[in-house]
N, C-alpha and C positions, 0 to 999 in steps of 0.2 A: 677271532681271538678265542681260546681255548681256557675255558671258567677255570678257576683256580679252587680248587676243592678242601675247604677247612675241614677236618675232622674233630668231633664232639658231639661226643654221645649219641645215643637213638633218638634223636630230639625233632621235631618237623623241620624239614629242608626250606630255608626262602632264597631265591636269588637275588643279586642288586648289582650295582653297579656304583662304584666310588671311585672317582677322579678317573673315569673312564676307563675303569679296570672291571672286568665281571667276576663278582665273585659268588659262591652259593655255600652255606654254610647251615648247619642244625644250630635253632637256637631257644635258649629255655626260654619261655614267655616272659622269664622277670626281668632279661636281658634289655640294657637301654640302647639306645642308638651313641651314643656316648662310651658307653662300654665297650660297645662294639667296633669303634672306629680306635680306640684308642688302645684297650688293650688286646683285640685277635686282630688287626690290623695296623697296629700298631703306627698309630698316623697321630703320633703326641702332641699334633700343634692345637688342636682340639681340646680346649682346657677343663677339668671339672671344679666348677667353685662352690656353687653353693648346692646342688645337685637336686633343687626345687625350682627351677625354672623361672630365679628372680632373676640371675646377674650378667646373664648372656654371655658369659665365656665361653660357652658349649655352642655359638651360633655355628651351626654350619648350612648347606643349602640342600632342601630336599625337595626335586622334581624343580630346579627353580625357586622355592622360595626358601625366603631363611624361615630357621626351626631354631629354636632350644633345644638340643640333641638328647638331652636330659631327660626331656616328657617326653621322647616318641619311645615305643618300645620296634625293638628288633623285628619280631617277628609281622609287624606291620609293613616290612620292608621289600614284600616279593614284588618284583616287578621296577621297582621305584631305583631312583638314578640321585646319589648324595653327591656333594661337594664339598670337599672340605680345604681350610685354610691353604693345604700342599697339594693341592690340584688347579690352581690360582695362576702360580707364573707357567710360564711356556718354556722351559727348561732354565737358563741361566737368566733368563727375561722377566724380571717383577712385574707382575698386573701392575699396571697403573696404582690404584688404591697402594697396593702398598709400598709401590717407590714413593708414593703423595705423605704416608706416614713417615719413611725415611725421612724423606724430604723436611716437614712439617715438626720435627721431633713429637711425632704424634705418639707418646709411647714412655712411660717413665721405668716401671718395672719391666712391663711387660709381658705380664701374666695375663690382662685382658683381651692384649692386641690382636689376637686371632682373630677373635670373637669380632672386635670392635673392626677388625676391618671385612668380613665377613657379611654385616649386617650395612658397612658403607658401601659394596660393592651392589646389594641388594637394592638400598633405598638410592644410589644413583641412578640403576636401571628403573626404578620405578618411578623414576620422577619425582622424589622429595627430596630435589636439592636445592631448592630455588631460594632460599637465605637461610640464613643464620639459625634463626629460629626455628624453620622448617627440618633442617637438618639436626637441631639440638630434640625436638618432639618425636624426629622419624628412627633416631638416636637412643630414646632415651630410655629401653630397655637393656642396652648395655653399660655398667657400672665399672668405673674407673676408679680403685682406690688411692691412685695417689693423684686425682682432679687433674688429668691431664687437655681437660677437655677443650678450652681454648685452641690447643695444636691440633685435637681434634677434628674440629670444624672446619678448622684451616685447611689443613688434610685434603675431607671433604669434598671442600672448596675446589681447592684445587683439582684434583682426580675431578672433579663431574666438569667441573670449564675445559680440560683436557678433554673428555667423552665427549663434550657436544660439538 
């Protein structure tokens, strides 16, 4: 597959890889990984809220683990393989996770849900799904402002009893 070459400025070159695409791109140091995915790649399911690395909108996966997209900077990125919320399903095929939010009406506005499913795709592979509580603690860096979190869990629930 043949890198897809962003143009901007004389800036140092990093290469990466996001949703299994290569791409290489010059990027200014102050550049966040969040910036990066959402406005030169333009992959908006990747949300910015509070752009401090409280509210885990911005979760997406890097190298495998989830990240606050917000605190990584760009230029950290040579080499490194991101995942974000639209690299999930398998074409017309919803991950698990977020047929389990359908499902679950895990999701009120909607502006979290990336994020929040994002970070439940993570901690099901990691193994903190095993109750309630485990999944409300392995959870609890992503914030919901309209407390959807009950569907949440459910959610969850469901998608890791599916996995296993």
């Amino acid at each position: 597959m043949e890198d897809q070459q962003l143009e901007f400025h004389d800036l140092p070159e990093v290469r990466f890889r996001v949703n299994g695409r290569d791409y290489r791109s010059a990027v200014d140091a102050r550049v966040t990984l969040l910036d990066l995915v959402r406005e030169r790649l333009q992959l908006t399911g990747t949300k910015k809220g509070c752009n401090f690395g409280e509210c885990g909108a911005c979760t997406v996966h890097l190298d495998g683990r989830r990240v606050n997209a917000c605190m990584v900077l760009a230029a950290s990125l040579d080499g490194r393989e991101i995942t974000t919320v639209e690299g999930l399903a398998e074409g017309d095929d919803l991950h698990p996770v977020q047929q389990a939010f359908i499902d679950h009406d895990g999701f009120q506005c909607g502006f979290c849900t990336p994020g929040q499913v994002m970070s439940a795709v993570a901690l099901i592979e990691e193994g903190h799904a095993g109750s309630d509580a485990e999944i409300r603690e392995w959870m609890s860096g992503n914030l919901c402002r309209c407390s959807a979190y009950p569907q949440i869990v459910a959610a969850v629930k469901a998608a890791a009893a599916g996995a296993g």
